[in-house]
N, C-alpha and C positions, 0 to 999 in steps of 0.2 A: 527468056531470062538473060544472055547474055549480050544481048547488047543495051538494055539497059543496065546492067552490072558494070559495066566496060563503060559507061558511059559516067555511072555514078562513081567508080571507083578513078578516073580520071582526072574527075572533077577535084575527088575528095586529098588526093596523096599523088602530089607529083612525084615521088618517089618511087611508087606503083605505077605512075603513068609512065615513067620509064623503062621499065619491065615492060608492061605490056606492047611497046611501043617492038623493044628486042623481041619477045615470044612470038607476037601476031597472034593470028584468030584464035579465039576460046576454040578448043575441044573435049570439052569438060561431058562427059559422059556418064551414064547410071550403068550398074548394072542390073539389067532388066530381068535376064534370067532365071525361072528356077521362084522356090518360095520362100520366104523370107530365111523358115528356118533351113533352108540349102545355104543360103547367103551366111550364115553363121556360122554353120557345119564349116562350109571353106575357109571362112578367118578363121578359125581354131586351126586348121589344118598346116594352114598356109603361114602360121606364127613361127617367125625365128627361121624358116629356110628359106633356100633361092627361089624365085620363081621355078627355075625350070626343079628342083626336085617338091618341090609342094606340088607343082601340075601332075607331076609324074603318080604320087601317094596319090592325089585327089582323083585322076582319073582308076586308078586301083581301087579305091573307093567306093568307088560307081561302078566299076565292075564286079563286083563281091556282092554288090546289093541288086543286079541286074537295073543301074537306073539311081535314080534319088533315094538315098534311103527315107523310110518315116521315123518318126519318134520313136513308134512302138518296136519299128526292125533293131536300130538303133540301140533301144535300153537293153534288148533282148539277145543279139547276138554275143555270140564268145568273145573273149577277149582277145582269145588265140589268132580267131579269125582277121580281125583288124593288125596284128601283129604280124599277121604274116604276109600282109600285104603294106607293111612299112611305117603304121600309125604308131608312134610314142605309146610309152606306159602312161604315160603323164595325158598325154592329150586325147585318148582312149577312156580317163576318167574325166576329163574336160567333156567331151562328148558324151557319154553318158550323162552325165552331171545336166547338160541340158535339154536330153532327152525325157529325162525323167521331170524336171522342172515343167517342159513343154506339156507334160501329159497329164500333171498333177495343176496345171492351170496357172501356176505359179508365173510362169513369161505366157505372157499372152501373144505367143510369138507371131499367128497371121492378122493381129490387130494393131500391130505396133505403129501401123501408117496413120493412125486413128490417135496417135496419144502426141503431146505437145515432147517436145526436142526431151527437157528433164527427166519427163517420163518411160520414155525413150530408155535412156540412160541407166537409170534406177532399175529398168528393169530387164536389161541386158547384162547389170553387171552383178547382178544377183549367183547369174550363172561362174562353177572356177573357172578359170582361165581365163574367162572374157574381162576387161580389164576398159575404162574411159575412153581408153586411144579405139580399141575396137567397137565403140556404141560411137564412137566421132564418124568412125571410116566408115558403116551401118547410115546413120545419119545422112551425110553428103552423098555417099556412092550407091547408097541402094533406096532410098528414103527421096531425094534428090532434096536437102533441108537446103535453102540458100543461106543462113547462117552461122556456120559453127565454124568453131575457132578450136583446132585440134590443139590443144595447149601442149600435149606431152608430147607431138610430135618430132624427134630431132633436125630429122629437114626443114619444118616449117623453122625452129626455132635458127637454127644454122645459116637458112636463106636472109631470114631478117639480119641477123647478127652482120651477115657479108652487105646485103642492100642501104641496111640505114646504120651503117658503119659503126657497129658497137663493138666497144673491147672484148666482151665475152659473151654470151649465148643469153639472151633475154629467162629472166623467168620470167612465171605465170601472167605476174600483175604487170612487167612491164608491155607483155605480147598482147594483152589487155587493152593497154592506154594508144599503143601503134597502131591495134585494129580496131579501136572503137570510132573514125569515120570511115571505115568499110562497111558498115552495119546499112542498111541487110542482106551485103550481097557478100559475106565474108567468105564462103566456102568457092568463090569462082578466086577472090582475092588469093586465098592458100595454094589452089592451083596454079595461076602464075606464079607463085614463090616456089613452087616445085618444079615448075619447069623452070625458073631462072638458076636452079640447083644444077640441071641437067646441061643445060648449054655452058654453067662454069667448066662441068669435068668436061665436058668438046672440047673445048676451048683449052683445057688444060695441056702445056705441051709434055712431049712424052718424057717417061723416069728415065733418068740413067741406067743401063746395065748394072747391075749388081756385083758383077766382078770385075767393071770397068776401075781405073786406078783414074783416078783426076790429074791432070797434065798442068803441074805450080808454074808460074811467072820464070822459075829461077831455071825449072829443068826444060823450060822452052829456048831461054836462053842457048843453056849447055849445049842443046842439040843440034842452035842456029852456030857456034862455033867449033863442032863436028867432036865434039865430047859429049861422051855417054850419058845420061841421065843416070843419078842415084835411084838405085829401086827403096822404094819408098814403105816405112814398115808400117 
């Protein structure tokens, strides 16, 4: 898939073809791991904190459950129990919320590879907490869809902004009209835009100290004719 992605998207958006030209090789990955609803269980998990403390709950997780939990361990266990291994009150009913959904038929959760991208959608967001952005990231990284266009994403939305030099951060319709000659290799497209995200902060050079005092024109002077700089309030 990805060299002809790379090929078509080259073609299609010299602006992207610059991108790609800085990032180099795709390494646009699935993750392959686990069943779908494991894949879910983690984006719930994993919502709103660092990596390293989401890994950290996640693998707590798994060890409380000896392994992957099931739906039915899932609906069934304490609340306590998940609490005391770090999971939110909040995402404790997010997580059950799709366990019970899983087991009343409602998400058809190990057939979702079977249903078209909306479908998808619809019926991941059925479950709380799951939310668009997480049935996009499902999509592209577990599903491996080659076209979707995470609209709510802030990076994607931030990278375009910086790339194709907009004054403010695209909505919907305009992130739309940019990617619609990426189509149908759109989801390799966002991955370059997320690494071109990444090599800006590299490339960023470092902040000033926080308690540093900035050195003015006038007291450079002062101090080239052997008078003290004013301390500056």
């Amino acid at each position: 898939m990805h060299r002809k992605a790379i090929a078509h998207l080259r073609r299609a958006d010299p602006v992207l073809a610059s991108i790609i030209d800085r990032v180099g090789p795709c390494r646009f990955q699935l993750r392959t791991e686990g069943t779908h609803f494991d894949a879910v269980v983690r984006s719930i998990i994993y919502q709103q904190l660092s990596g390293s403390a989401a890994s950290t709950i996640h693998s707590r997780v798994l060890t409380l459950f000896g392994g992957s939990p099931h739906p039915a361990q899932l609906a069934t266990v304490d609340d306590t129990a998940l609490r005391s291994v770090g999971v939110s009150r909040q995402k404790i009913a997010y997580l059950k919320d799709l366990a019970a959904r899983v087991l009343a038929d409602e998400v058809p959760i190990e057939r979702l590879h079977e249903l078209e991208d909306a479908a998808v959608i619809d019926a991941l967001t059925r479950v709380k907490g799951v939310g668009t952005w997480t049935a996009h990231m499902f999509l592209m990284f577990r599903l491996g869809r080659a076209d979707v266009l995470p609209t709510g994403d802030l990076g994607i939305r931030k990278a375009m902004q910086r790339a194709y030099r907009m004054r403010r951060p695209p909505d919907e319709r305009r992130m739309q009209r940019v990617a619609a000659c990426w189509s149908p290799y759109t989801s390799v497209a966002c991955w370059y835009l997320w690494r071109s995200l990444e090599q800006s902060a590299a490339a960023a050079p470092p902040k000033r100290q926080g308690n540093a005092t900035p050195t003015t024109r006038s007291s450079r002077t002062r101090a080239r004719n052997g008078r003290r700089p004013r301390r500056t309030r």
